[in-house]
Backbone as CSV, one residue per row, in Angstrom:
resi,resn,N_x,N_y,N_z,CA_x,CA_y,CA_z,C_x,C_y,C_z
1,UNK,108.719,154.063,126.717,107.797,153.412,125.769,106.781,152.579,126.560
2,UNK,105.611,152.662,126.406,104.450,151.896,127.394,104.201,150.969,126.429
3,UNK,104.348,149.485,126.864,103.764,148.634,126.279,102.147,148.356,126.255
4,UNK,101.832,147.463,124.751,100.196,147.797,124.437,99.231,147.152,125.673
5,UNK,98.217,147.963,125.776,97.293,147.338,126.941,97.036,145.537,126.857
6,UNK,96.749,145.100,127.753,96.584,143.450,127.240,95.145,143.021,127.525
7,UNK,93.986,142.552,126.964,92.864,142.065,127.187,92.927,141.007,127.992
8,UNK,91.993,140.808,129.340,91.612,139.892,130.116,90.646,138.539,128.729
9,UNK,89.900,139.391,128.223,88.911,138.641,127.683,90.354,137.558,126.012
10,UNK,91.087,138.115,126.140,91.624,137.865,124.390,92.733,137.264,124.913
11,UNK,92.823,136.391,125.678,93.507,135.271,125.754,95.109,135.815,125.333
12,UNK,95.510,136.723,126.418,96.753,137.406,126.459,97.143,138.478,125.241
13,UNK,96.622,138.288,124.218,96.686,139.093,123.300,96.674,140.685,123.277
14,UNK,97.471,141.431,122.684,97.156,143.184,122.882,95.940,143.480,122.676
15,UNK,94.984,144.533,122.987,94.065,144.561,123.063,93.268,145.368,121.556
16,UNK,94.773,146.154,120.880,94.472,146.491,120.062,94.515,145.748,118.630
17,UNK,95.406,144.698,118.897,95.444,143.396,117.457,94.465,141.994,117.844
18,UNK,93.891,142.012,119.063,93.053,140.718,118.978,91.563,141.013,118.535
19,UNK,90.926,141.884,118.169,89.717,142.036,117.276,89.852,142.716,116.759
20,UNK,90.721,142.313,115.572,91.115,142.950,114.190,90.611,142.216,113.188
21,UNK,90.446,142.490,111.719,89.970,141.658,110.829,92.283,140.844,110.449
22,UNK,92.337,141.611,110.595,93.966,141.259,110.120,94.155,139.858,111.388
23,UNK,93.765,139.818,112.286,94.129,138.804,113.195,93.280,137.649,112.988
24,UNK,92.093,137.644,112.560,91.120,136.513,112.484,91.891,135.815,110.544
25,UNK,92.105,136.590,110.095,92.732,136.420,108.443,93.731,135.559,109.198
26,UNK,94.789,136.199,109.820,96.315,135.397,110.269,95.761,133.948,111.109
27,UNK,95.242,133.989,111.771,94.385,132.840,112.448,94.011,131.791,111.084
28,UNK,93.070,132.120,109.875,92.782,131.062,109.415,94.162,130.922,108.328
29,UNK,95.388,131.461,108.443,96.781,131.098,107.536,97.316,130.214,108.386
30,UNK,97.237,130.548,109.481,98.021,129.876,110.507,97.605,128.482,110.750
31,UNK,96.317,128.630,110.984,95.229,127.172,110.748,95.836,126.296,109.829
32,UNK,96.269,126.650,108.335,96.338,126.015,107.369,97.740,125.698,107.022
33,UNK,98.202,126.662,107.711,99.731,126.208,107.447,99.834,125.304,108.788
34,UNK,99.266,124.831,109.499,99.519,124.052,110.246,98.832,122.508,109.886
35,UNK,98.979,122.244,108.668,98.195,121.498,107.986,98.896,120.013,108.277
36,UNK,100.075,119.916,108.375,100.545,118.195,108.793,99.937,118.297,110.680
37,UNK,99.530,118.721,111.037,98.983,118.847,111.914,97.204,118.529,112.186
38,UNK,96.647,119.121,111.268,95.393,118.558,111.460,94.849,117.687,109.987
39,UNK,96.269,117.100,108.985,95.898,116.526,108.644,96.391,114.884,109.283
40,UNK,97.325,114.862,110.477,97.554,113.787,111.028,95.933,113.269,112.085
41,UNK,95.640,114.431,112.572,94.322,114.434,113.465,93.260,113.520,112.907
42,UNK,93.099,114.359,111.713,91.923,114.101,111.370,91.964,112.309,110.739
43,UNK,92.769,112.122,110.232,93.452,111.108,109.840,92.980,109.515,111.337
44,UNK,93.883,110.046,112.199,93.461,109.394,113.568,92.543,109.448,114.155
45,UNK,91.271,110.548,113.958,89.660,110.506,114.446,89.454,109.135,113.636
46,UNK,89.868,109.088,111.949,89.165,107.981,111.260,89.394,106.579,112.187
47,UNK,90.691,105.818,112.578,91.369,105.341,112.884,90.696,104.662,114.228
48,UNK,91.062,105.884,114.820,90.059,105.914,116.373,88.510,104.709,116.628
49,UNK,87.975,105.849,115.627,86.501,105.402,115.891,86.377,104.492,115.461
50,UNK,86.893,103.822,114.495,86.850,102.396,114.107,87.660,101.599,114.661
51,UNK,88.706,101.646,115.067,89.540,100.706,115.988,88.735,99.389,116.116
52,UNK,89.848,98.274,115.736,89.551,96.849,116.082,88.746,96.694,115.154
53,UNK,87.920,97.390,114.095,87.130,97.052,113.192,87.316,96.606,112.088
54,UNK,87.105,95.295,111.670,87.970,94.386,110.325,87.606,95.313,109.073
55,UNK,86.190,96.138,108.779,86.149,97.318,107.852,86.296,98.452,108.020
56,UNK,86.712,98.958,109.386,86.879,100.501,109.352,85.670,101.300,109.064
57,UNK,85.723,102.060,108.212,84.962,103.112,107.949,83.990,102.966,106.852
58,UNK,84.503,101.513,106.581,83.724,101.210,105.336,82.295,100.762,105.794
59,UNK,81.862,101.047,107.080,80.702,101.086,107.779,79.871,101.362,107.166
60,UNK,80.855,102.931,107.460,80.024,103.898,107.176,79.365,103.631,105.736
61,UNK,79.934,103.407,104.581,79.967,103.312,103.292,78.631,102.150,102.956
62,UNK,79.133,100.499,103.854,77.732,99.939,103.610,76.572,100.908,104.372
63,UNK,76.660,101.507,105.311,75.305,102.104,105.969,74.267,103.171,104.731
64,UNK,75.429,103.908,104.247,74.908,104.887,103.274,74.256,104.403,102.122
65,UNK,75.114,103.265,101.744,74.633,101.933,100.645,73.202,101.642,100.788
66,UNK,73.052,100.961,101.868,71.442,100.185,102.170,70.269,101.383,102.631
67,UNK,70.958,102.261,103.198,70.140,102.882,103.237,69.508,104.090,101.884
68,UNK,70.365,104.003,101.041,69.920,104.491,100.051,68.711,103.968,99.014
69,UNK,69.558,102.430,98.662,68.880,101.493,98.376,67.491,101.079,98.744
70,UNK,67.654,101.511,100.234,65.872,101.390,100.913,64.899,102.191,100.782
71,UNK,65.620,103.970,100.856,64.880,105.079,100.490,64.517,104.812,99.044
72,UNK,65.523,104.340,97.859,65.205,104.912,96.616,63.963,103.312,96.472
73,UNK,63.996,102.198,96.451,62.858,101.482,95.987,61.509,101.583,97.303
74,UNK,61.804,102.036,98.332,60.550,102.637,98.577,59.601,104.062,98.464
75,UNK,60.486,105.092,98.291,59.926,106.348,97.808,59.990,106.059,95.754
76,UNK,60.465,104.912,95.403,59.983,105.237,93.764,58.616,104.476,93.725
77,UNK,58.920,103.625,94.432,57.217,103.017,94.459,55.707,104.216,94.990
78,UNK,56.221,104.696,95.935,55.063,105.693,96.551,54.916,107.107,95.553
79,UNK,55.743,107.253,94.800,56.103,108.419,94.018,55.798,107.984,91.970
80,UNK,55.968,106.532,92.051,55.826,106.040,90.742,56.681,106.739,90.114
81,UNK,57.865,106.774,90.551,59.363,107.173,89.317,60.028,105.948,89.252
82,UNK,60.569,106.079,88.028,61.225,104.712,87.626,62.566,104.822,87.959
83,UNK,62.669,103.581,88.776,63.743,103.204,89.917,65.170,103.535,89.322
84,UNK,65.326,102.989,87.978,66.923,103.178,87.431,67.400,104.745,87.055
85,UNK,66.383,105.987,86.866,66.729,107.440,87.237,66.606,107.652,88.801
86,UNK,65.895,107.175,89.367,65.522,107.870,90.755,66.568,106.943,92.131
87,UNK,67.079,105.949,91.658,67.881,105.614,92.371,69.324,106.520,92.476
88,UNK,69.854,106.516,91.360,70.970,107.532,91.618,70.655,108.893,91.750
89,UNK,69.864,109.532,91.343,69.221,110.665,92.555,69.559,110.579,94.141
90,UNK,68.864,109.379,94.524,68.976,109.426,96.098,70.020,109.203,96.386
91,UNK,70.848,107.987,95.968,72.127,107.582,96.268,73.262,108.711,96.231
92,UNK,73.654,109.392,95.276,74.581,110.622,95.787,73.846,111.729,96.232
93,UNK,72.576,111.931,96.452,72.294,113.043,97.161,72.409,112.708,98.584
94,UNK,72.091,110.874,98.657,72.780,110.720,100.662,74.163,111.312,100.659
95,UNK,74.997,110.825,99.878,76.361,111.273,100.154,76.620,112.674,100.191
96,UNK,76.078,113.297,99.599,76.321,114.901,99.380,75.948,115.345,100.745
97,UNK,74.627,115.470,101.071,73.676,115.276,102.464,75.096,115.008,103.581
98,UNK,75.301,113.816,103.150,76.677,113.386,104.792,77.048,114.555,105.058
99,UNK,77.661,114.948,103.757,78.798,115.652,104.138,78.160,117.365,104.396
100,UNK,77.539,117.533,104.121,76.955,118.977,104.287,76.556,119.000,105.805
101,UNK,75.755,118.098,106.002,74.996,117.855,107.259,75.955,117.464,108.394
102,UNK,77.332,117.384,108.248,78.030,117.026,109.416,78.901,118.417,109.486
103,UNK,79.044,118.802,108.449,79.404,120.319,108.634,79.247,121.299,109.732
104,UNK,77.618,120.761,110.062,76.405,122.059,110.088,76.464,121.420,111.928
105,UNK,76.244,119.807,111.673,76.018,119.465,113.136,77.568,119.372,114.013
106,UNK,78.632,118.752,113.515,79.569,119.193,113.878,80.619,119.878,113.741
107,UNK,80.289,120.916,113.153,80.890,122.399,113.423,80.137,123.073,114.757
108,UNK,78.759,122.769,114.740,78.382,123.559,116.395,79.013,123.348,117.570
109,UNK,79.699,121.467,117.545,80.204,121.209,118.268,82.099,121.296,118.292
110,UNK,82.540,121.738,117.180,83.885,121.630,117.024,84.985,122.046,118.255
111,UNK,84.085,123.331,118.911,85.560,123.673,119.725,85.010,123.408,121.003
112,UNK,83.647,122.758,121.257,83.470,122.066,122.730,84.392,121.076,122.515
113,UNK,84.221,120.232,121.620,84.823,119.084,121.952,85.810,118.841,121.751
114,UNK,86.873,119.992,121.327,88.419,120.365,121.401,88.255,120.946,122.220
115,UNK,87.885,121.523,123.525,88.144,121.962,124.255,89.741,121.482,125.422
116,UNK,90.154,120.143,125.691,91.228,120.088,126.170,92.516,120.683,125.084
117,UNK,92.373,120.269,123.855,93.820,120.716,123.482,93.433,122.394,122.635
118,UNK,92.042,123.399,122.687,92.245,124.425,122.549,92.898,124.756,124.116
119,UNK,92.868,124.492,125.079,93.100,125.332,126.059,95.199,125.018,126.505
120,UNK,95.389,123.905,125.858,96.489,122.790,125.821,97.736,122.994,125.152
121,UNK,97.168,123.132,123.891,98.325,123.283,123.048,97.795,124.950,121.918
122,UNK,98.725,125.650,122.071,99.163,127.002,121.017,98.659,126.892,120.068
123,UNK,97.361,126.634,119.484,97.216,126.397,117.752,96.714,127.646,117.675
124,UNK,96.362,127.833,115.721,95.148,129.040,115.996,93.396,128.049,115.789
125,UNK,92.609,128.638,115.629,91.239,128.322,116.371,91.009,126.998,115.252
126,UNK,91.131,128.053,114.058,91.017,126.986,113.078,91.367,125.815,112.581
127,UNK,92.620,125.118,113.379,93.151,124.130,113.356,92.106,123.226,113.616
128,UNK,91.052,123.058,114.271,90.061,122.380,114.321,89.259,122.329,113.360
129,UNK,88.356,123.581,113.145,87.848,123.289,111.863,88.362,122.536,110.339
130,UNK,89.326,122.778,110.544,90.267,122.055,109.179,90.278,120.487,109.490
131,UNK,90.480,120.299,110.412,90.648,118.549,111.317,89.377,118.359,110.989
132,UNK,88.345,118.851,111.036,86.878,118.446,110.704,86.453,118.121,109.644
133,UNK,86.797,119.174,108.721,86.371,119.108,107.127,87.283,118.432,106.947
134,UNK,88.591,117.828,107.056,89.171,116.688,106.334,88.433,115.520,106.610
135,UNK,88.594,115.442,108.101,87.890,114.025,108.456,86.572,113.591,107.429
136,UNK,85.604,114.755,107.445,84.493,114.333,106.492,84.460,114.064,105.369
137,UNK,85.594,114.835,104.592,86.241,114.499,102.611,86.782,113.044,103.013
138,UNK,87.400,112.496,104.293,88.006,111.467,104.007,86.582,110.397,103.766
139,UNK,85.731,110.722,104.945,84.912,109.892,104.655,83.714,109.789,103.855
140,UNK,84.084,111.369,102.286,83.798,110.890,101.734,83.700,110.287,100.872
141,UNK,85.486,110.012,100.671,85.877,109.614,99.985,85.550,107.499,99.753
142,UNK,85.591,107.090,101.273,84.856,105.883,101.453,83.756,106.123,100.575
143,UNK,82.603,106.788,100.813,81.499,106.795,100.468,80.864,106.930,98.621
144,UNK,82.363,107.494,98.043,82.416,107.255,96.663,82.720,106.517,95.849
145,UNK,82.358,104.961,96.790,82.760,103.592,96.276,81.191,103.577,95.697
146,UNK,79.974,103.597,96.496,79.032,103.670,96.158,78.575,104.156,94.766
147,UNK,79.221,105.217,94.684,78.856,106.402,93.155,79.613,105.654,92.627
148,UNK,80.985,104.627,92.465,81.411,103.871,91.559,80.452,102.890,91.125
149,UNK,80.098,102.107,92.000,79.200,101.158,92.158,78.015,101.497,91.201
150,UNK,77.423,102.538,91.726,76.185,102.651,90.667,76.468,103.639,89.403
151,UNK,77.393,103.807,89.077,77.945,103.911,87.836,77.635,102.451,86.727
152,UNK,78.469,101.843,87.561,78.210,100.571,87.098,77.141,99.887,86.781
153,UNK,76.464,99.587,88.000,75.243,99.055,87.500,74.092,99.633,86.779
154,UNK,73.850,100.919,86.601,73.130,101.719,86.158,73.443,102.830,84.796
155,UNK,74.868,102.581,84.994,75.267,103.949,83.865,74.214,104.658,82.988
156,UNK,74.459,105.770,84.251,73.829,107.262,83.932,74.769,107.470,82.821
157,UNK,73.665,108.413,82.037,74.147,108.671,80.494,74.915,110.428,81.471
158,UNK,76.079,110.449,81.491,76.578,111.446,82.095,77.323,112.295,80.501
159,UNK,77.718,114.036,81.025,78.012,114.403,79.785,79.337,115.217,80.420
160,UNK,79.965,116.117,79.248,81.267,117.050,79.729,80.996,117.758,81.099
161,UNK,79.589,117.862,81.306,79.072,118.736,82.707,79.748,118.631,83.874
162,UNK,80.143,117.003,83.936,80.709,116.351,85.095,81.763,117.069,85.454
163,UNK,82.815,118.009,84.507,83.865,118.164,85.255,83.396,119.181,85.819
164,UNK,82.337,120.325,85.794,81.873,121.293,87.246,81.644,120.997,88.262
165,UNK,82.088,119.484,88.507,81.800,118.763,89.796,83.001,119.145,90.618
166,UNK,84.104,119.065,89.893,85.386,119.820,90.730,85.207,121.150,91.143
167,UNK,84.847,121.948,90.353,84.553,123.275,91.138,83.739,123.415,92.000
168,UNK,82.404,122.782,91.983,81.281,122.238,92.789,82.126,121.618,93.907
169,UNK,82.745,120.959,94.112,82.990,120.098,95.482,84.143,121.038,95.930
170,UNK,84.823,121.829,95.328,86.155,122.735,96.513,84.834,123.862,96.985
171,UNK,84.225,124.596,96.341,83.367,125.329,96.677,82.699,125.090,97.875
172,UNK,82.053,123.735,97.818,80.945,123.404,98.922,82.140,123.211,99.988
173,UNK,83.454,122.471,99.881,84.459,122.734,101.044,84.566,123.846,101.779
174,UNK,84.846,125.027,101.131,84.991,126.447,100.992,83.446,126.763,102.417
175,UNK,82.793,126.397,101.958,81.220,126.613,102.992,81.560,125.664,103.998
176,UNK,82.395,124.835,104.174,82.129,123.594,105.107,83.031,124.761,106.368
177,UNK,83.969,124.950,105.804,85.091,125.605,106.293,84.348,126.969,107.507
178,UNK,83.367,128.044,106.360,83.017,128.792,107.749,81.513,128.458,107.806
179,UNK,81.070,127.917,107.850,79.709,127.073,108.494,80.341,126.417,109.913
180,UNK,81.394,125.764,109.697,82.137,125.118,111.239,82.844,126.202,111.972
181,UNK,83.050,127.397,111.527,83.570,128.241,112.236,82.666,129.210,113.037
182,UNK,81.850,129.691,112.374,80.844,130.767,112.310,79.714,129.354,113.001
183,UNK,78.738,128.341,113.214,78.523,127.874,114.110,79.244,127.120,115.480
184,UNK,80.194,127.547,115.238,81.139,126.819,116.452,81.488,127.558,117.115
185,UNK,81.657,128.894,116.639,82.047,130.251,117.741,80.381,130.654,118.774
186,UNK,79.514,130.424,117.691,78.013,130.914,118.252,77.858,129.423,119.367
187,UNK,77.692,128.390,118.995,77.486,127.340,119.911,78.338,127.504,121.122
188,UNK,79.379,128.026,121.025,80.271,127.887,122.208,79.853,128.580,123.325
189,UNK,78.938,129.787,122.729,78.511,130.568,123.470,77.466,130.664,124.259
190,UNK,76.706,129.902,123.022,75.237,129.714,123.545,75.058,128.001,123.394
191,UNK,74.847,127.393,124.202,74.879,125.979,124.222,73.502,125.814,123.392
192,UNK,72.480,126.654,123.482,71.183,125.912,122.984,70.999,125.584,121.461
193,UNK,72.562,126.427,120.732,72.575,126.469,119.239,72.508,125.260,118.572
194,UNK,72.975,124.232,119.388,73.387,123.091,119.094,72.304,121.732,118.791
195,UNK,71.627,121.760,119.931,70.138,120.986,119.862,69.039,121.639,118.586
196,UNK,69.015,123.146,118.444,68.366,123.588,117.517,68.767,123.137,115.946
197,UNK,70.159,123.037,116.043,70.293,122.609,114.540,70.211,121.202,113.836
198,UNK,70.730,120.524,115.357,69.955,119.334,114.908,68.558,119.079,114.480
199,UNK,68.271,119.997,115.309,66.294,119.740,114.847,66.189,119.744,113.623
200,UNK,66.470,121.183,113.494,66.695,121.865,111.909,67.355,121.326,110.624
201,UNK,68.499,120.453,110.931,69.275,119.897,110.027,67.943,118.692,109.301
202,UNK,67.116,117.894,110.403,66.319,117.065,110.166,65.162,117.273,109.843
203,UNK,64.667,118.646,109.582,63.612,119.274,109.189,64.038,119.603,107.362
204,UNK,65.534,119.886,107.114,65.769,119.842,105.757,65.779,119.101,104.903
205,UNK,66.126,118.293,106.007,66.816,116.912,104.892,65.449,116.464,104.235
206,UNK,63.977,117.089,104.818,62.798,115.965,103.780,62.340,117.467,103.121
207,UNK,62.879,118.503,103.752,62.457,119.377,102.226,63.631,119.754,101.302
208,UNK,64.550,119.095,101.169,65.309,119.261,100.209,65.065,117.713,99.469
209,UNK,65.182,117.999,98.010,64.814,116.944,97.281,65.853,116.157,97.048
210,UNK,65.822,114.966,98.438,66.650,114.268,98.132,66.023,112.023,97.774
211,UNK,65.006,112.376,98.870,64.300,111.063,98.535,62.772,111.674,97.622
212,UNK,62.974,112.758,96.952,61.538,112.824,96.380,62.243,114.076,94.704
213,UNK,61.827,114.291,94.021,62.258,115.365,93.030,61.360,116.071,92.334
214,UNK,62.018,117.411,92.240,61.090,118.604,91.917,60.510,118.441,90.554
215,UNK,61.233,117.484,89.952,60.563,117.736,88.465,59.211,116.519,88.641
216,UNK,59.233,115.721,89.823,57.776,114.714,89.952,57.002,115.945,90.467
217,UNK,56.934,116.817,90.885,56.168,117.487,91.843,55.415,118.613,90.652
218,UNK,56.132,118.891,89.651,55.977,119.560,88.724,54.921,119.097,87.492
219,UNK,55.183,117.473,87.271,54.666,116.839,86.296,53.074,116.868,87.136
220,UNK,52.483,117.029,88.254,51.237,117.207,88.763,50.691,118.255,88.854
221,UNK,51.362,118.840,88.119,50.575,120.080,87.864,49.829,120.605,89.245
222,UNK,48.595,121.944,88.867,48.413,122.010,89.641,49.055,122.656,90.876
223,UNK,48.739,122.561,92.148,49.253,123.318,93.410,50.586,122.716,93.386
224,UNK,50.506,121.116,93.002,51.863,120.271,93.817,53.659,121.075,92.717
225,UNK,52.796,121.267,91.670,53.795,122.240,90.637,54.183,123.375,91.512
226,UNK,53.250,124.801,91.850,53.267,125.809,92.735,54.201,125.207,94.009
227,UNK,54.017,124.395,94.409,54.502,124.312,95.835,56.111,123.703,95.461
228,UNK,56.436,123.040,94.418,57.453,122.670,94.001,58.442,123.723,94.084
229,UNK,57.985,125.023,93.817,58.826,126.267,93.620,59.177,126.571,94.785
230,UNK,58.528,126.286,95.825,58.760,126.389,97.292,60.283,126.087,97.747
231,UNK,60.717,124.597,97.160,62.343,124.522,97.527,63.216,125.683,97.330
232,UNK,62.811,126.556,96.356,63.617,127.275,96.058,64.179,128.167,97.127
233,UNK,63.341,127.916,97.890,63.982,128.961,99.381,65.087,128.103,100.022
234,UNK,65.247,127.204,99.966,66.147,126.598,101.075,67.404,126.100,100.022
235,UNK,68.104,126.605,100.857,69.450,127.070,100.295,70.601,125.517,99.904
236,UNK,70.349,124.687,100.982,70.662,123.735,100.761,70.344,122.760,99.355
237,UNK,69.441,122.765,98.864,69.244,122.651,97.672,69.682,123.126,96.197
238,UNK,70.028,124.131,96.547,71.431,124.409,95.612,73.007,124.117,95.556
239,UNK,72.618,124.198,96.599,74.311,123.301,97.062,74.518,121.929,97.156
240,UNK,73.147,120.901,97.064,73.190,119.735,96.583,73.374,119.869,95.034
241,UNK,72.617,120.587,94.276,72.088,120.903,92.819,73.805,120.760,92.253
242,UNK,74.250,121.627,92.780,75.486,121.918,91.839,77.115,120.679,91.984
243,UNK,76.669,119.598,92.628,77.523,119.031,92.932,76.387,117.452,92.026
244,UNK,75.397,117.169,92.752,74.934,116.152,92.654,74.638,115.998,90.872
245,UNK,74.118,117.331,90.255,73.106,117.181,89.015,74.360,116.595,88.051
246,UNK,75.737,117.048,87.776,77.047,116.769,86.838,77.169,115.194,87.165
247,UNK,77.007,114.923,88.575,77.308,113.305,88.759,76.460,112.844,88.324
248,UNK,74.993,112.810,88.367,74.624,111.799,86.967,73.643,111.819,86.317
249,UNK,74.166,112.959,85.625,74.478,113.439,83.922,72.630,114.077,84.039
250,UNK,72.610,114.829,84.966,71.156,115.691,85.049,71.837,117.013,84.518
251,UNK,70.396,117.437,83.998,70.572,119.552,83.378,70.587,120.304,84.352
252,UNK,71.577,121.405,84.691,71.513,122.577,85.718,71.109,123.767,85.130
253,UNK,71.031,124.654,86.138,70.546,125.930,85.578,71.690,126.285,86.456
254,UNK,72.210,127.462,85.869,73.211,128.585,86.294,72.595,128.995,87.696
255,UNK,71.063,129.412,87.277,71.155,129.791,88.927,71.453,129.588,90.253
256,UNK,71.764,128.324,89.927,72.083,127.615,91.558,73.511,128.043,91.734
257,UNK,74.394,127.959,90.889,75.743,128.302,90.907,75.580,130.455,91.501
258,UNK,74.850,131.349,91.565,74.383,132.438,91.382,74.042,132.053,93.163
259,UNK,73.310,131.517,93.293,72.561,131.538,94.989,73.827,131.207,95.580
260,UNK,74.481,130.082,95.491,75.144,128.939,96.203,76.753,130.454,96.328
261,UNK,77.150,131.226,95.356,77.983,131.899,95.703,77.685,133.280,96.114
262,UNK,76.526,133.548,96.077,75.968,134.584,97.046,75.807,134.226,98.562
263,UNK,75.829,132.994,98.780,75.495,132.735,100.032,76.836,132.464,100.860
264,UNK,77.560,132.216,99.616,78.959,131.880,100.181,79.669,133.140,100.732
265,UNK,79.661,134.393,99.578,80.141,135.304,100.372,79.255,135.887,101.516
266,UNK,77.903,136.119,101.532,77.591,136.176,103.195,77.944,135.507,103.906
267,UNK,77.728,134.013,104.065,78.377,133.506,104.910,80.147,133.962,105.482
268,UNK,81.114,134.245,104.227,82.366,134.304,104.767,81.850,136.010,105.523
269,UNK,81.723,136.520,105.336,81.406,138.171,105.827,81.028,137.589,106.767
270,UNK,79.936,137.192,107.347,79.489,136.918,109.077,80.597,136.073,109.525
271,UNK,81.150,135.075,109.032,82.053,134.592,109.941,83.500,135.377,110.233
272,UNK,83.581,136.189,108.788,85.027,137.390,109.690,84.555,137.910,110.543
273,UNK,83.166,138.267,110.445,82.863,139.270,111.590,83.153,138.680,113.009
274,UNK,82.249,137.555,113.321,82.425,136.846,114.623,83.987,136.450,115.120
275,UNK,84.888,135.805,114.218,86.232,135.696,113.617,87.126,137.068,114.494
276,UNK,86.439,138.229,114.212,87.315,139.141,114.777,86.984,140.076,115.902
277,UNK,85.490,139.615,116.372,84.835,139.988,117.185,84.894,138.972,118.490
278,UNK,84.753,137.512,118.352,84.828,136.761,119.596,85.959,135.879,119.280
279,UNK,86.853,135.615,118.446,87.627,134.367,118.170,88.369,133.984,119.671
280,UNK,88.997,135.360,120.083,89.866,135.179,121.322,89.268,134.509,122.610
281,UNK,88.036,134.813,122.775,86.849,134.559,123.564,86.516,133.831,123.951
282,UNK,86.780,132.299,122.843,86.319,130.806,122.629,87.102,129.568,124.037
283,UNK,88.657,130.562,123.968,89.366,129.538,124.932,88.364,129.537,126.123
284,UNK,87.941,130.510,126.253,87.232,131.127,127.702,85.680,130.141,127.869
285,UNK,84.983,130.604,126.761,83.944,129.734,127.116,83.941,128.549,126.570
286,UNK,84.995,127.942,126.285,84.697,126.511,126.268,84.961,125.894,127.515
């Protein structure tokens, strides 16, 4: 009986089960069933980075606070929207924003900077990515003191809509998940992926309507109406849409729910692909 050939490149693996779609699938079970595992991690990144700090993470939480607060009464003044709708606009669209946008920037970096314990300890790949997207639900969960907060002071006339916010927020998880995989396998490879998306991440954030809104752009009729339709290309804007509009108590259109899961299954399709094409690959070039 000849045992199966073994790949130099696939990190000991047979050569015929390490770029399989069946092996990149077992990889992200394995990921997840290893879940007291990167939910202790992620847990201790929080921990970590704040160390010695009498608020922790709740830093983060005033940072998102004031700075919301600063965007929304200076873009309602330059924009002439009235501050008590257009404030909670901005205010959970920062939070939504966090968390999308750390996805995007650190998922490029996820398995550089696991690089000692991918090469260290036996996990599968995804054990990182999962350590990531918790860490960020945790913090955003800090960050939904704020959306209490201006509940309060403002109470948005909110309606039954709100509960599509649960499906809305596992969903956008669901994207966090291979956005950090599928840019973290490409970054690993190509270092320059990484500086580019930062660029890019900061090129969205002012065309997605988060300190400005499509329906002001609309009421001007005119080109600034035409050009309003323009967001419609950038994808991120639906994936704010369907989380942010239920929190407070704005009208959706179905379509965003229509883009946002079309994009989802491309996205998962390119990342099995890479998934079962380079996963093994990663120990190597990190």
């Amino acid at each position: 009986m000849v045992a199966p050939a073994i790949d130099s490149d696939t990190g000991g693996e047979p050569a015929s089960d390490s770029q399989t779609y069946r092996r990149a699938v077992r990889d992200l079970r394995e990921g997840y069933a290893q879940r007291e595992l990167w939910l202790s991690l992620g847990w201790q990144d929080i921990k970590q980075r704040y160390r010695r700090s009498v608020i922790g993470p709740f830093w983060i939480t005033i940072a998102t606070g004031v700075q919301a607060v600063a965007m929304g009464l200076l873009y309602s003044v330059l924009l002439d929207i009235d501050l008590r709708s257009f404030l909670p606009h901005v205010t959970v669209g920062l939070i939504i924003w966090n968390l999308i946008s750390a996805s995007i920037l650190e998922g490029a970096d996820v398995f550089i900077a696991n690089e000692g314990l991918i090469k260290q300890l036996p996990s599968a790949l995804s054990v990182h990515v999962y350590r990531l997207v918790w860490r960020q639900v945790l913090l955003l969960g800090h960050n939904l003191l704020i959306y209490l907060i201006m509940l309060a002071v403002f109470r948005p006339e909110l309606h039954w809509t709100i509960v599509t916010a649960i499906p809305a927020f596992f969903l956008i998880v669901v994207n966090m998940v291979w956005v950090a995989l599928l840019f973290g396998i490409v970054a690993t490879r190509y270092r320059d992926l990484a500086p580019i998306l930062g660029s890019l991440v900061t090129l969205l954030f002012f065309m997605t309507p988060i300190v400005w809104t499509t329906a002001n752009l609309q009421t001007m009729g005119g080109e600034a109406a035409q050009r309003a339709r323009l967001v419609e290309i950038n994808p991120l804007f639906h994936y704010l849409d369907i989380l942010r509009a239920p929190l407070i108590g704005e009208d959706q259109q179905a379509y965003h729910w229509y883009i946002v899961l079309g994009c989802t299954a491309v996205g998962i399709a390119l990342t099995m692909v890479a998934m079962r094409t380079f996963r093994a690959r990663v120990p190597y070039w990190v």
